[in-house]
C-alpha positions as CSV (number, residue, x, y, z in Angstrom):
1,X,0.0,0.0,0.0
2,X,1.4,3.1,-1.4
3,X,0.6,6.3,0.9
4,X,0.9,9.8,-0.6
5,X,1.6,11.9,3.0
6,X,0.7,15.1,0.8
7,X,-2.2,14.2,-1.1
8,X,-3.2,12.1,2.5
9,X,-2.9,14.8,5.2
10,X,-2.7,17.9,2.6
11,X,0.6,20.3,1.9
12,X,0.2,22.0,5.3
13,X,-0.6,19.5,7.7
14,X,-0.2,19.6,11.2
15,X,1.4,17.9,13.7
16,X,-1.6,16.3,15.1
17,X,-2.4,15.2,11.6
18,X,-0.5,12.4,12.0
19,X,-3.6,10.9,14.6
20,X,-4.8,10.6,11.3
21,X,-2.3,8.8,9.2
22,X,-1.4,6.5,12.5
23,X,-4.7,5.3,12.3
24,X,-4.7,4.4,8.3
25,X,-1.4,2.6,9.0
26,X,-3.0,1.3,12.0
27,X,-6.3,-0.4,10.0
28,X,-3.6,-1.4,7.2
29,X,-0.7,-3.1,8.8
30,X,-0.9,-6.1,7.7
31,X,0.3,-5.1,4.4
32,X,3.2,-3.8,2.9
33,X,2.9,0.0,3.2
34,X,4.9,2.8,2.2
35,X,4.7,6.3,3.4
36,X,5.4,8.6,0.2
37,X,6.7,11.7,1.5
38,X,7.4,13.5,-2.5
39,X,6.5,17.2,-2.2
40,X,7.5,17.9,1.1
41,X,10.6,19.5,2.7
42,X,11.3,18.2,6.3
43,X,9.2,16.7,8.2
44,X,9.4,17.4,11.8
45,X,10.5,14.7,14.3
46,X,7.4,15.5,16.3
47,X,5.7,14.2,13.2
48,X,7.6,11.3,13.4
49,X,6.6,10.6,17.3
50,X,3.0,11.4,17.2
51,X,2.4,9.3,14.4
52,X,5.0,6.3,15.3
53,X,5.4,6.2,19.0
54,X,1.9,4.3,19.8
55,X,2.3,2.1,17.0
56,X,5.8,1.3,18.3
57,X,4.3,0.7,21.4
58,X,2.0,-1.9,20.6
59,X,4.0,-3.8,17.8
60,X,7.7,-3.0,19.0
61,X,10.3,-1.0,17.2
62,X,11.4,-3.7,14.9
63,X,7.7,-4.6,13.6
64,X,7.5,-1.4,12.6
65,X,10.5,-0.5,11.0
66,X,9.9,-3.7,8.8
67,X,6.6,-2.8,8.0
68,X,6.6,0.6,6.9
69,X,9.2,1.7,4.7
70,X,9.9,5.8,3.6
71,X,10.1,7.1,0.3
72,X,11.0,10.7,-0.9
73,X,11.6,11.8,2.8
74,X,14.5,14.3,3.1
75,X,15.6,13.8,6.6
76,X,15.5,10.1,6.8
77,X,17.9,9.9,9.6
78,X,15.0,11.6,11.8
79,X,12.2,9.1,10.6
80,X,15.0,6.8,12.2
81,X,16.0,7.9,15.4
82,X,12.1,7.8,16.3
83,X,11.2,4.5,14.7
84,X,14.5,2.8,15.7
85,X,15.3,4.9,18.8
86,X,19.3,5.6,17.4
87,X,21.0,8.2,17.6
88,X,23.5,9.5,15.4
89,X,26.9,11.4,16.1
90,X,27.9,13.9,14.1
C-alpha cells in the first residue's frame, strides 16, 4: 500500500495530523505500506513521534521499522532515530 503523506494529510498539515495517518497505517498493517513523502521539505521529528510512537508501542520498534518503509523523505535519519530509537553522532 502506497501512501501519498501530501495528497493524504494535505501540503500544510499539522502535527496532530498524523492521529490521522497512525490510524490508516494502523487499519492497514498487515500489508506492505509505504509512506510517500514527495513534495515535502522536512518533516518534523514530532511528526515522526506522534504518528509512530503508539504504533511502536504496541507492535515493537522492529515490527515497525519492517513494516513501513519511507520514500522521498529528506531527513530520513530523523524518521530513524524515532522508529529505531538511534541516535546519530555527528
Amino acid at each position: 500500500m502506497m501512501i501519498n503523506v501530501k495528497e493524504f494529510l494535505g501540503e500544510n498539515f499539522a502535527i496532530e495530523d498524523a492521529i490521522i495517518l497512525r490510524e490508516h497505517i494502523k487499519n492497514n498493517l498487515n500489508n506492505e505500506i509505504t509512506l510517500d513523502f514527495e513534495g515535502l521539505d522536512r518533516v518534523p521529528s514530532t511528526f515522526f513521534i506522534c504518528l509512530f510512537n503508539e504504533l511502536i508501542n504496541q507492535n515493537g520498534r522492529e515490527a515497525i521499522f519492517n513494516a513501513i518503509n519511507v520514500k522521498n523523505l529528506t531527513n530520513y535519519n530523523d524518521f530513524s532515530r524515532v522508529v529505531m530509537g538511534t541516535t546519530f553522532l555527528n
